[in-house]
Steps between C-alpha positions, in 0.01 A plus 500: 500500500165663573247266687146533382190281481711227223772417777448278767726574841520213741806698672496882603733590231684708832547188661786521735815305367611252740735219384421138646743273622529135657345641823181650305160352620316507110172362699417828634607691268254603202751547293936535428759608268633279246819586251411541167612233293727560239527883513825562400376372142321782465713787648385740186167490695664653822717734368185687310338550913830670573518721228791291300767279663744857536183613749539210713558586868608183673279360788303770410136285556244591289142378510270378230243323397534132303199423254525064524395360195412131479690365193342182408698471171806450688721191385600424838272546776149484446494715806648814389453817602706807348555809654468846300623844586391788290375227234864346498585127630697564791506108626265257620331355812798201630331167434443382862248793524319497180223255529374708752567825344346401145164367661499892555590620252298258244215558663518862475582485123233290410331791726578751269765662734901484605656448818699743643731376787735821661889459460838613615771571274889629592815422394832455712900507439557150550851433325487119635203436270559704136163513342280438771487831702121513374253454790177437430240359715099463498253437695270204486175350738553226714381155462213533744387849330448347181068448576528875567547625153370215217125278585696182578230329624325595161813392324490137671102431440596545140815263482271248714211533286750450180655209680130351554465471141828428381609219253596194680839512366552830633395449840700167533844759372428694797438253718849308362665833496463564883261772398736727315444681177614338208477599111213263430289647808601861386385434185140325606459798728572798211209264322299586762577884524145599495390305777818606690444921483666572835821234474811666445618233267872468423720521228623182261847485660565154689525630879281581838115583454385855649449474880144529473446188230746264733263600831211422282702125426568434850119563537441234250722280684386538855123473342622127374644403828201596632289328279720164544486556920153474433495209279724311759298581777180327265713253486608421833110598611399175236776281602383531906098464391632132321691431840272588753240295285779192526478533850119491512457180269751374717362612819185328329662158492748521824221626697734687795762794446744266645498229228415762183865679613689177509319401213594836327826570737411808618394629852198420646441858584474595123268233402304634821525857368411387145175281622385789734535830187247223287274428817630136458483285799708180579297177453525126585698265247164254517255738382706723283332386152217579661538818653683589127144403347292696742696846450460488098168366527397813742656705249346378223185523631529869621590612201232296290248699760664803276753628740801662371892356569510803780167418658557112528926593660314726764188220563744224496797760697750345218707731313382587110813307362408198713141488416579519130685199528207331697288572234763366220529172677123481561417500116767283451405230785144520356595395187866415430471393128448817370907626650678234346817656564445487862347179525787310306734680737275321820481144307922554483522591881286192545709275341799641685644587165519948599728482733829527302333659233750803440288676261203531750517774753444464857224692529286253203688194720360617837153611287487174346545249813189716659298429195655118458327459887158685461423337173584159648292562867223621202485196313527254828170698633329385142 
């Protein structure tokens, strides 16, 4: 077949014909040969290179060029890719190679142009095996070559971008579905054809997606994973701010690092590590109400002078997270009516009814036998 400005080559149609074998390193290779699948179907198509099937000389080899032709009509794989010789169907691409093959060659169709791949043709006495003395063999990229002749980083932005605004239902099927194609997703993505001009979409048939569209799903995937990492590290960030602020209210009440990790049973070194990242020092069980008192009060006050959270956590050297909470229990000891909530929660821890209260957590428990004891030292002062 003559190559002009319509065919794309991703091989040198010369390409030396070298048949693989268990030993064959496909990493480094850019691409191999492949047996046509189903060839001796189409035998008619053969015969015609050799001049008729009297002409043939066996293992004569003769070279040639295959035009692959993505067939998307095809009832059984939606992956198919025929191969044509002199405008004849000589056989197709064997299924564990098409996905990659018909990203190819879809892409170039929807380009306007056909692949050409080079081939190798001959045919052998081989009386052990009647009918199948037809060799024919093709050659096809590797795996790794694939970004080499189709914009697959293109082709992904546009299946991401269709999976950003994708029905519910469909997303969930892919998610449910391992993040393989299925008729349903097919369908919702030939819906969305226009916004999709680069994806090589596949055919109806119930089988593998092209290579491209499943690297594009595995994108989706690991951007999920990612996005859940990061929601679990939120997580676990929240779920250390609400313990490290259990060990201060407890450090609060204990008054050494000693008694807050028995209290707490954990080390003493954490609760010292804990107390020292907030600027927190250890104070006296006598005047702990007191000292409690003085910290929101100074808060309060700095920030009524029209500081900002950062400027009173650098005057005061307390971290941002623990002078937020100064200031919360500042408003609060001013006047407790108005956080009901909270104050009912003291009133319970005063009347010794929290303790085995399974519905409260620890954190309100610990919160509310700090308030119980300021409000208390506030109404014996009058």
């Amino acid at each position: 077949m003559e190559v002009n400005e319509d065919c794309y080559v991703p091989i040198d149609l010369k390409a030396q014909f070298i048949r693989s074998d268990a030993q064959t390193d496909f990493s480094s290779l850019p691409h191999y040969w492949r047996r046509v699948a189903g060839a001796n179907y189409y035998r008619g198509a053969y015969y015609s290179l050799f001049g008729g099937r009297e002409s043939i000389l066996l293992n004569k080899r003769i070279s040639c060029a295959w035009v692959a032709v993505p067939e998307s009509r095809n009832k059984w794989d939606p992956c198919a890719v025929r191969l044509e010789i002199n405008g004849r169907k000589a056989g197709y691409i064997s299924a564990k190679v098409a996905p990659l093959l018909y990203s190819i060659a879809e892409y170039w169709r929807m380009q306007g142009k056909k692949l050409l791949l080079p081939g190798k043709i001959w045919f052998e006495n081989d009386t052990s095996m009647p009918g199948y003395d037809l060799n024919a063999f093709v050659a096809v990229p590797t795996r790794q070559e694939l970004s080499n002749h189709i914009p697959v980083n293109e082709i992904i932005s546009e299946v991401m971008e269709w999976w950003i605004s994708a029905p519910d239902e469909i997303r969930e099927e892919l998610i449910l579905n391992g993040f393989h194609l299925t008729r349903n997703i097919r369908q919702n993505l030939m819906k969305h054809r226009r916004s999709l001009p680069s994806v090589p979409l596949p055919g109806a048939a119930v089988g593998s997606a092209p290579a491209v569209i499943d690297w594009a799903f595995m994108g989706i995937r690991q951007l999920l994973l990612e996005e859940k990492a990061k929601e679990r590290a939120k997580e676990k960030a929240k779920e250390r701010e609400q313990f490290e602020l259990l060990v201060l209210d407890t450090l609060s009440l204990e008054g050494t690092y000693r008694a807050t990790a028995a209290k707490l049973g954990i080390s003493a070194g954490t609760v010292s590590i804990i107390a020292k990242k907030h600027g927190v020092q250890r104070i006296a069980h006598r005047t702990e109400v007191k000292r409690v008192l003085e910290r929101c009060e100074s808060a309060l006050t700095l920030q009524r002078e029209g500081k900002t959270v950062a400027q009173v956590s650098e005057a005061l050297n307390l971290s941002s997270g623990y002078v937020e909470k100064l200031l919360s229990d500042a408003k609060f000891y001013e006047t407790p009516d108005r956080n009901k909530e909270r104050l009912f929660l003291a009133d319970l821890f005063g009347r010794g009814e929290l303790e085995n209260r399974e519905d409260i957590s620890t954190t309100l428990k610990a919160r509310a036998r700090v308030d119980s004891q300021v409000i208390a030292f506030l109404k014996a002062q009058g």
